[in-house]
KEKE-3310 file (N, C-alpha, C; in steps of 0.2 Angstrom, whole numbers, plus 5000, padded with zeros to 4 digits):
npx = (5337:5334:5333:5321:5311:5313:5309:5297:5290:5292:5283:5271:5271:5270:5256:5253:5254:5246:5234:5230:5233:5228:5218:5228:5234:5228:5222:5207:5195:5185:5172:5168:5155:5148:5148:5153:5164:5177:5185:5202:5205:5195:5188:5199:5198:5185:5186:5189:5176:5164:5160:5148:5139:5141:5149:5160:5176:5189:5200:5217:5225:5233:5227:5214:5212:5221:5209:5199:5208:5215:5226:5239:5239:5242:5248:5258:5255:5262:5269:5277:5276:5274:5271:5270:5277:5270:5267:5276:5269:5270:5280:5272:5281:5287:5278:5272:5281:5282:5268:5272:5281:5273:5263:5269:5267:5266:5259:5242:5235:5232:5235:5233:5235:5228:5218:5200:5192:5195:5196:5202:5208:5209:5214:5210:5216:5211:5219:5213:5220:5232:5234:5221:5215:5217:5214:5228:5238:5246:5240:5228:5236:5239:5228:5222:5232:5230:5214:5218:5227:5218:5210:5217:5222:5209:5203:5192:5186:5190:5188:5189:5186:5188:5190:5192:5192:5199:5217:5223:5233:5239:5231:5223:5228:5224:5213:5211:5213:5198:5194:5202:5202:5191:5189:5197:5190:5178:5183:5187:5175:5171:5175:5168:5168:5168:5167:5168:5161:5168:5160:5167:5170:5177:5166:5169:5168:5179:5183:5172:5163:5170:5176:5171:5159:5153:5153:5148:5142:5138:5145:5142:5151:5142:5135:5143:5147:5144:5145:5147:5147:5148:5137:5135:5139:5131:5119:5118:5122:5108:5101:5092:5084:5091:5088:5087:5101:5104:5116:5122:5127:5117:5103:5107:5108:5093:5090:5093:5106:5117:5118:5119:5121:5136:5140:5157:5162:5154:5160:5170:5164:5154:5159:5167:5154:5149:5160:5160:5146:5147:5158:5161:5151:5146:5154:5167)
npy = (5063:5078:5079:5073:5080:5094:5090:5088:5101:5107:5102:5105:5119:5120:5118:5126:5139:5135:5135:5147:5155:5147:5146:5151:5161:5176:5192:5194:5177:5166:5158:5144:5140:5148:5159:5170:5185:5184:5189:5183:5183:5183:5170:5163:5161:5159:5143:5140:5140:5146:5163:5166:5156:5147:5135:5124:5121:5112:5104:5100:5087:5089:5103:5102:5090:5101:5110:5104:5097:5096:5112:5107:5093:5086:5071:5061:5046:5031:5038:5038:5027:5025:5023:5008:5001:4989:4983:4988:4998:5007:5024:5028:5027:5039:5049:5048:5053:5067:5069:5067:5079:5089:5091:5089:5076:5061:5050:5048:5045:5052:5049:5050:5053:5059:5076:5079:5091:5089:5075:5060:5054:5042:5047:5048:5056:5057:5065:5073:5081:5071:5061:5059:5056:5041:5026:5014:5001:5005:5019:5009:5000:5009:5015:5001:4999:5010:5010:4997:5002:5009:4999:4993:5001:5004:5015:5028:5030:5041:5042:5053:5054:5056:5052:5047:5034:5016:5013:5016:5013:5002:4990:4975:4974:4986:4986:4974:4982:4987:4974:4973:4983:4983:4971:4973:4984:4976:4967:4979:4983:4973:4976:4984:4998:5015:5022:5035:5040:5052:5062:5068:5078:5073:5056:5042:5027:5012:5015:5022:5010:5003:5008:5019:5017:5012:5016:5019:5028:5041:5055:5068:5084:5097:5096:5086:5074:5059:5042:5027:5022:5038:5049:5052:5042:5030:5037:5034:5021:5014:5024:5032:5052:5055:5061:5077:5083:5072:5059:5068:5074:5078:5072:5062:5059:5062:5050:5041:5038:5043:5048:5065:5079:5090:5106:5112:5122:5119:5105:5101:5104:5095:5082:5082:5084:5071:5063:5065:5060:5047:5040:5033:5031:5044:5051:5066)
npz = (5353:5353:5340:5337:5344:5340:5325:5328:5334:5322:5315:5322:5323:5309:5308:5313:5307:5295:5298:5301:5290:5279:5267:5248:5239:5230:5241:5239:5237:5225:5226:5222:5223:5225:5217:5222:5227:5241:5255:5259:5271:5279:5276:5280:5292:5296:5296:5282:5275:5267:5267:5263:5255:5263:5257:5260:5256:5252:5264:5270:5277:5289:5292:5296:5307:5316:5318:5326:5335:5354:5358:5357:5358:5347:5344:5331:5321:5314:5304:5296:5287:5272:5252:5243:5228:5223:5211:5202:5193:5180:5181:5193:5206:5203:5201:5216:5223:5220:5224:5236:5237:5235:5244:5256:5263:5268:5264:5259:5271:5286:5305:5321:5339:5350:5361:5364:5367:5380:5379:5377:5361:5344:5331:5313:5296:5279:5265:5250:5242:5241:5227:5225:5240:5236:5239:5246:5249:5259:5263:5268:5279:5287:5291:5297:5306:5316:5320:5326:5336:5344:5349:5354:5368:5371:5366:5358:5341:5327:5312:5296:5282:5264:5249:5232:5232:5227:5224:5209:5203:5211:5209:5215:5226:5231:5232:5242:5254:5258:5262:5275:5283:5288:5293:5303:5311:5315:5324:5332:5338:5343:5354:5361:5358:5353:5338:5328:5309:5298:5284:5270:5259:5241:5246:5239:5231:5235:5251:5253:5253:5263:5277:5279:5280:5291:5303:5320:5324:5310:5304:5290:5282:5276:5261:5256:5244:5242:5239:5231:5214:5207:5203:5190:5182:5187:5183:5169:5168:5172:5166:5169:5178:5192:5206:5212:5221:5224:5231:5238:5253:5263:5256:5261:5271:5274:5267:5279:5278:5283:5299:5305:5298:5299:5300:5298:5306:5318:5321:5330:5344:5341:5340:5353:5363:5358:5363:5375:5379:5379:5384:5400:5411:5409:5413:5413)
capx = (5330:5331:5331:5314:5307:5314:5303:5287:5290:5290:5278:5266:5273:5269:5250:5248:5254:5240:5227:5231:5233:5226:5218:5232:5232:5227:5214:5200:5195:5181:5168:5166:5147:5141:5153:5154:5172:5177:5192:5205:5207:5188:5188:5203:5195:5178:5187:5190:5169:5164:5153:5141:5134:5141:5153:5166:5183:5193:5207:5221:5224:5235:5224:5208:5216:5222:5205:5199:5211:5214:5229:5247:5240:5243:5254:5256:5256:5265:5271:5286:5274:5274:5268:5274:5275:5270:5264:5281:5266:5275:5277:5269:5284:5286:5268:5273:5286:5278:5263:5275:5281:5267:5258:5273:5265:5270:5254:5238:5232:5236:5231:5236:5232:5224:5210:5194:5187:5200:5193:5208:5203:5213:5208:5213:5212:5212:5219:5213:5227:5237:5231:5214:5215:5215:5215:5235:5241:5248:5233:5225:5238:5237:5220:5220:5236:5226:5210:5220:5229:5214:5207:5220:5222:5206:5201:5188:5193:5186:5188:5186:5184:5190:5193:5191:5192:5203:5222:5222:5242:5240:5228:5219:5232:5222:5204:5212:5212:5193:5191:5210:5200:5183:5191:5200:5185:5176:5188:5186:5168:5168:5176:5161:5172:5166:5169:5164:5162:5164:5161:5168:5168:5170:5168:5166:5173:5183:5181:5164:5162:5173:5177:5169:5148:5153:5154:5143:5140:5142:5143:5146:5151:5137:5136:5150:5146:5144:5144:5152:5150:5147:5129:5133:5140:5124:5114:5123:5122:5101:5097:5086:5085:5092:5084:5089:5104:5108:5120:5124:5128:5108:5101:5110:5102:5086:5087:5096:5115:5120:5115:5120:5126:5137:5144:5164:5163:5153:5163:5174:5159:5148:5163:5168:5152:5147:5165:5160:5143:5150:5161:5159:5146:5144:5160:5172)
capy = (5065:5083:5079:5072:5086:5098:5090:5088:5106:5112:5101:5108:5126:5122:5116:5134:5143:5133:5137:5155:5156:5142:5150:5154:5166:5185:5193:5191:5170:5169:5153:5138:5136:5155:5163:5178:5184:5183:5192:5180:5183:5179:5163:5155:5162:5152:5136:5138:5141:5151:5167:5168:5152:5139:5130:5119:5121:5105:5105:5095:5084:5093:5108:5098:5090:5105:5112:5097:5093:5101:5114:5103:5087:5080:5066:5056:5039:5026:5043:5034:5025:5028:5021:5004:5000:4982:4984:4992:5001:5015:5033:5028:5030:5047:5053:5047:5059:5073:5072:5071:5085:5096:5091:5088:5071:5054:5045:5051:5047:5054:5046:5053:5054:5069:5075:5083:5094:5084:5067:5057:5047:5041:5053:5049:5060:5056:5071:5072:5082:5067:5054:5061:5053:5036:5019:5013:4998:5011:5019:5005:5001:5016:5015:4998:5000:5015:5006:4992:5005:5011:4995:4990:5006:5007:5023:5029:5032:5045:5043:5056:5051:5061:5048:5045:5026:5012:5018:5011:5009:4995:4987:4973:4976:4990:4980:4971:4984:4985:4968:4973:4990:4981:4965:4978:4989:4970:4967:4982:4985:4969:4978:4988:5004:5019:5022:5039:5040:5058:5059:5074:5080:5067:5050:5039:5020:5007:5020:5022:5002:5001:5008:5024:5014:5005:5020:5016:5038:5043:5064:5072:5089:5100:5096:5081:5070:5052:5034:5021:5027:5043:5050:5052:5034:5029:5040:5034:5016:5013:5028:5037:5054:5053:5062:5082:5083:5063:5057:5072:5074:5080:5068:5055:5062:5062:5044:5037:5033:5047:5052:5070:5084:5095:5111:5112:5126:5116:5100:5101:5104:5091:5077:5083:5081:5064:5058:5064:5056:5039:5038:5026:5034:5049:5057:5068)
capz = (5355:5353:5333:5337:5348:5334:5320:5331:5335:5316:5314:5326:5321:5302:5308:5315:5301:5289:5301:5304:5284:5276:5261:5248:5234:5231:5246:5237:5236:5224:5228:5217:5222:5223:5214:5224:5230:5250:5259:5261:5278:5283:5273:5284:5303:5296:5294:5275:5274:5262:5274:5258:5256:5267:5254:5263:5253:5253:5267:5271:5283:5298:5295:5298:5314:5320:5321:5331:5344:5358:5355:5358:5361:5343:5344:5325:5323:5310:5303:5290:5282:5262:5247:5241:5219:5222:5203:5197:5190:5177:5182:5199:5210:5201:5205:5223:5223:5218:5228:5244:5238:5235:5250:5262:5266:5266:5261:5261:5276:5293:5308:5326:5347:5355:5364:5359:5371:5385:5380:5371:5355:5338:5325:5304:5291:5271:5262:5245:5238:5239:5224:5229:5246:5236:5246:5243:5252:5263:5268:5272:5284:5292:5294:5302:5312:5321:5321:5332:5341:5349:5353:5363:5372:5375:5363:5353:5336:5322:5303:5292:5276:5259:5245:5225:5230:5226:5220:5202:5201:5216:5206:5218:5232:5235:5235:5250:5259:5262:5268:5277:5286:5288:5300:5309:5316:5315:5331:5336:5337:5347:5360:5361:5360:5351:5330:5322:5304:5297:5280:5269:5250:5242:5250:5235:5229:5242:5256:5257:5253:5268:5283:5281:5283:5296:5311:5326:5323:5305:5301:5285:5281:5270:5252:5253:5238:5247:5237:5229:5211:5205:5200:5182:5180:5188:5178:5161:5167:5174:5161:5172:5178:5197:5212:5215:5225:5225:5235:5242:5263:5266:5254:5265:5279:5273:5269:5283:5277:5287:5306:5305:5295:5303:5298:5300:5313:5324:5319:5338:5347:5342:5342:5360:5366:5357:5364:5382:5380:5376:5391:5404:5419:5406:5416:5410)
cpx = (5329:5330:5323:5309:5306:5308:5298:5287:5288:5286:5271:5267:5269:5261:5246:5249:5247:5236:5227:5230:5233:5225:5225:5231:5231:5224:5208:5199:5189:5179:5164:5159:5144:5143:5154:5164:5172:5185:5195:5205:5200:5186:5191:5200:5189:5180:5190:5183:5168:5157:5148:5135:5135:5147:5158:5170:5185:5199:5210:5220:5227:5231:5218:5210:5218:5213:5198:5198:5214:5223:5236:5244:5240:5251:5254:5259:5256:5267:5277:5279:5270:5272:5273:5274:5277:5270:5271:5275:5270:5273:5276:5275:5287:5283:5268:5276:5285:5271:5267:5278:5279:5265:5262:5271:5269:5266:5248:5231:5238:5233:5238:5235:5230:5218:5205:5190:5191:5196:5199:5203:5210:5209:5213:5208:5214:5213:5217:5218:5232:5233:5225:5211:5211:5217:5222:5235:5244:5243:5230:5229:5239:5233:5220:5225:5233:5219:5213:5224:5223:5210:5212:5221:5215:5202:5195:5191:5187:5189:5188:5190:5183:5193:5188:5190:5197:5208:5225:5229:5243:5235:5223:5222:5229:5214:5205:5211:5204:5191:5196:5204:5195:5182:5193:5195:5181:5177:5187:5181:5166:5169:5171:5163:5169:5170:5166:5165:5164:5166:5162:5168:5175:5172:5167:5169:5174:5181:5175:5160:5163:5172:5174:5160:5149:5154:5149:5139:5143:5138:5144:5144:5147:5140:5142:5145:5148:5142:5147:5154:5147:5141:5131:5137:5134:5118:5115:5121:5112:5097:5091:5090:5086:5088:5088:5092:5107:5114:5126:5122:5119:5105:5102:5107:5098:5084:5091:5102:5117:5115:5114:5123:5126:5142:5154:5165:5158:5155:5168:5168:5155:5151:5165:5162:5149:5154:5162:5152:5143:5154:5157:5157:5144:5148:5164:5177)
cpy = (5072:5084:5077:5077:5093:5097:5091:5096:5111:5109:5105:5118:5127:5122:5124:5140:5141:5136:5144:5156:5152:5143:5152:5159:5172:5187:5192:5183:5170:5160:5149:5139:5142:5159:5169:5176:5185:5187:5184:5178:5179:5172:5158:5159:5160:5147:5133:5137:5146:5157:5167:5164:5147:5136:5129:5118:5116:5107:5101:5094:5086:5098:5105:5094:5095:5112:5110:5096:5100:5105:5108:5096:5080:5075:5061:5051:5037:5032:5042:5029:5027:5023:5016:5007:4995:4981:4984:4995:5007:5020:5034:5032:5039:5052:5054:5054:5066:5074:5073:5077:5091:5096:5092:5081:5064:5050:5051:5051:5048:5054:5049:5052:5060:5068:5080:5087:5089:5077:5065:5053:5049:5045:5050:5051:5057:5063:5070:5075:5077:5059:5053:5056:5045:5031:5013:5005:4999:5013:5015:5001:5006:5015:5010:4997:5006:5013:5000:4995:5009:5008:4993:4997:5008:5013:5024:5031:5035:5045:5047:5056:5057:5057:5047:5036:5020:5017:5011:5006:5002:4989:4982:4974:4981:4988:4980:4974:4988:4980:4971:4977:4985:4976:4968:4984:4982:4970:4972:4986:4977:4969:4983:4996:5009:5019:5029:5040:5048:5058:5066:5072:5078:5062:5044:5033:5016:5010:5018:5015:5000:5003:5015:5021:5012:5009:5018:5023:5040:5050:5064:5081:5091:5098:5090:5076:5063:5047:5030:5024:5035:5044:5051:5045:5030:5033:5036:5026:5013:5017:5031:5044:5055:5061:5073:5082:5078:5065:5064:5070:5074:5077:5060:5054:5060:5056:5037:5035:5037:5050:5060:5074:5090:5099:5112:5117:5124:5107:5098:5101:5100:5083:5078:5081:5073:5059:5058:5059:5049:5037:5037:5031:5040:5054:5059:5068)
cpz = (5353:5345:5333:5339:5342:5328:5324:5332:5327:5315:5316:5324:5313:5302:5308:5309:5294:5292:5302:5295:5279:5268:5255:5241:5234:5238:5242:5234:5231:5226:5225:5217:5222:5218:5218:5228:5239:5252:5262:5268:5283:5280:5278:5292:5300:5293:5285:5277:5272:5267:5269:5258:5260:5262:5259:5258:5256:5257:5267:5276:5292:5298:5298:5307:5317:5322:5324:5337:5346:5359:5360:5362:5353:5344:5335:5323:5316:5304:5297:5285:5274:5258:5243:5230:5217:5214:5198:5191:5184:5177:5190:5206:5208:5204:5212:5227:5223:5223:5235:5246:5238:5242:5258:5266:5264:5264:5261:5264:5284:5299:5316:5333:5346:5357:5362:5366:5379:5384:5376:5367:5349:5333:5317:5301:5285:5270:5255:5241:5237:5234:5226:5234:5244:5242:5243:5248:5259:5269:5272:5278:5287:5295:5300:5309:5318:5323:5329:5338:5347:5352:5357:5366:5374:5372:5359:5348:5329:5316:5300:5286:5269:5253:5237:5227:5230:5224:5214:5202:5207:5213:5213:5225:5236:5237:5241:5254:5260:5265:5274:5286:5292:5293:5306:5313:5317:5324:5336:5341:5344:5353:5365:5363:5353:5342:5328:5316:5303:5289:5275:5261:5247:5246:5245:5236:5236:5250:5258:5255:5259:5274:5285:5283:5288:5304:5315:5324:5315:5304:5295:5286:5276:5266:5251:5248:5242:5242:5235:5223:5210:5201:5194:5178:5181:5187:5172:5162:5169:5168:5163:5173:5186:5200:5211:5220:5229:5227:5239:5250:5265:5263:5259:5270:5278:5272:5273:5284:5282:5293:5307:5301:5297:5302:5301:5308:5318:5325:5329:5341:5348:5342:5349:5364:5364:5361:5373:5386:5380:5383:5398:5411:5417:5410:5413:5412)
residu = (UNK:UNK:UNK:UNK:UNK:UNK:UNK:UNK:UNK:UNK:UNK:UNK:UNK:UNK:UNK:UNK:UNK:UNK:UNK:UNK:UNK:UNK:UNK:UNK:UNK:UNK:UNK:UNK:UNK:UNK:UNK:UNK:UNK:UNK:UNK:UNK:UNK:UNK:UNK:UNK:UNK:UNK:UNK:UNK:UNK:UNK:UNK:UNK:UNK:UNK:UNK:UNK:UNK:UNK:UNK:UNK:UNK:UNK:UNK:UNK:UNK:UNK:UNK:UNK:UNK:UNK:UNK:UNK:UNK:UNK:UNK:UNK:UNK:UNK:UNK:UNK:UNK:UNK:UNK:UNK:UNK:UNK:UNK:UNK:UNK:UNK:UNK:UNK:UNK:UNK:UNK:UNK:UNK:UNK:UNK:UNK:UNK:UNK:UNK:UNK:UNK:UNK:UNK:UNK:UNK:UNK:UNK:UNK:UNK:UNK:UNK:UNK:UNK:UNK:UNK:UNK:UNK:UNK:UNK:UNK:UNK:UNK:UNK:UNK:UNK:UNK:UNK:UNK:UNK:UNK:UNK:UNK:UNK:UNK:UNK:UNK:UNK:UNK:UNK:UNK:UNK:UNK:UNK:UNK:UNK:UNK:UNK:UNK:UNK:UNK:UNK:UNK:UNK:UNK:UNK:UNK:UNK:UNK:UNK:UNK:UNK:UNK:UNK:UNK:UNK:UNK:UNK:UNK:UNK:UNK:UNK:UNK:UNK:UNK:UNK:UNK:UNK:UNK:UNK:UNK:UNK:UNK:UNK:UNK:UNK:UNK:UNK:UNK:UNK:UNK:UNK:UNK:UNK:UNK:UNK:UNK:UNK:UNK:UNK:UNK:UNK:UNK:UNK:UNK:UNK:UNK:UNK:UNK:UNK:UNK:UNK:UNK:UNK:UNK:UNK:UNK:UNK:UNK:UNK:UNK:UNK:UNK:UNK:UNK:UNK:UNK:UNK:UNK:UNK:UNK:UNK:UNK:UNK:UNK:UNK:UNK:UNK:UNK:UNK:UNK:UNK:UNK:UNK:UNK:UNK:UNK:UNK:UNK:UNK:UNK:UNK:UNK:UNK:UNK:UNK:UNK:UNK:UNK:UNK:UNK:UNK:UNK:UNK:UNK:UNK:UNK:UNK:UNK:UNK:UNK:UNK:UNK:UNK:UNK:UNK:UNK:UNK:UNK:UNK:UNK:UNK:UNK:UNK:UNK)
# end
């Protein structure tokens, strides 16, 4: 047991070293969408948000979690589960390798307990550093083992959503896993228990086919690029000229895919009270 306490402890140690010093590189970060430069430091105390314009830097999945849930009450669930190579695809279990190593992860979703403003709920994140948070056979078990862990317990359960899509090397084995996802919130939806979708940069392919449309409440973060394919696939294939700011998060908005877009630093705030307004008699 104390080898268990020990990892969960550098665990929770290693979350607060991200969040504290997320950002990595010199003190000056410069900003893909304004280009201006920002002090390291002020980047990661506004969530990885660039103070210029707003841009929403791509995080990983424990930091994202960690500025969430409520300080020590992450718990993480089906945590051993790794990336098969039903295919014997070539290279694949390599590439596997390698992203575990980069990222520190074992797949690239991370699915957990905790509370949000003292309310418990099931929280899974996609990281897109790992096989740009595609949809493995893995994944998609994750996903729906936490999906079915918060219907029988009873939980409400928040997705956020950060995927290219299928994962090529599983070839249709990863298909499955959108009907896999899609039965599993199916069941759980008829327990008439709470789903929020939230939807970040990007949310493309199998994903956003699946189990990222299907929230009872769907968010995205500013500017997250939301669709199945990609505006210049669907430019190249129709042969028109698409819309200003297509399939962007506030486009989404505007035409109803998405309920709200809501900036990262007020991401905790607006899941805490959506969690407390959903429970039963409106009590905390």
């Amino acid at each position: 047991m104390n080898g268990v306490f020990a990892k969960r402890r550098a665990r929770l140690l290693a979350m607060k070293a991200i969040r504290d010093n997320h950002i990595p590189g010199d003190k000056a970060i410069t900003c893909p969408k304004c280009g201006q430069d920002s002090d390291r430091k002020s980047v990661a105390q506004n969530l990885s948000v660039c103070p210029k314009c707003g841009y929403h830097f791509p995080i990983g999945a424990y930091y994202r979690l960690s500025t969430i849930l409520d300080p020590g009450s992450f718990r993480e669930l089906f945590e051993k589960l790794s990336p098969a190579d039903p295919l014997s695809f070539p290279g694949y279990r390599e590439k596997v390798q390698a992203a575990q190593r980069k990222t520190g992860l074992t797949e690239a979703a991370v699915t957990a307990t905790g509370t949000i403003g003292g309310h418990k709920c099931v929280v899974g994140v996609l990281d897109s550093r790992f096989f740009m948070g595609s949809m493995s056979s893995a994944v998609g078990e994750k996903i729906t083992l936490a999906i079915e862990y918060a219907a029988k317990n009873r939980l409400p359960l928040i997705l956020f959503a950060a995927s290219g899509g299928a994962r090529m090397q599983e070839g249709i084995l990863s298909l499955m896993q959108m009907a896999k996802t899609s039965a599993a919130l199916a069941r759980f939806s008829e327990k008439g228990l709470l789903y929020i979708s939230v939807l970040t940069d990007p949310t493309t392919g199998g994903v956003t086919a699946s189990f990222a449309s299907l929230g009872d409440i769907i968010l995205a973060e500013p500017g997250a690029l939301i669709g199945f394919a990609g505006p210049r696939v669907i430019q190249q294939t129709i042969g028109q000229t698409l819309p200003e700011g297509f399939q962007r998060a506030e486009f989404q908005e505007e035409h109803g895919f998405v309920d709200a877009v809501v900036p990262r630093l007020q991401m905790r705030d607006t899941l805490a009270q959506l969690l407390r307004l959903h429970e039963k008699g409106g009590r905390t």
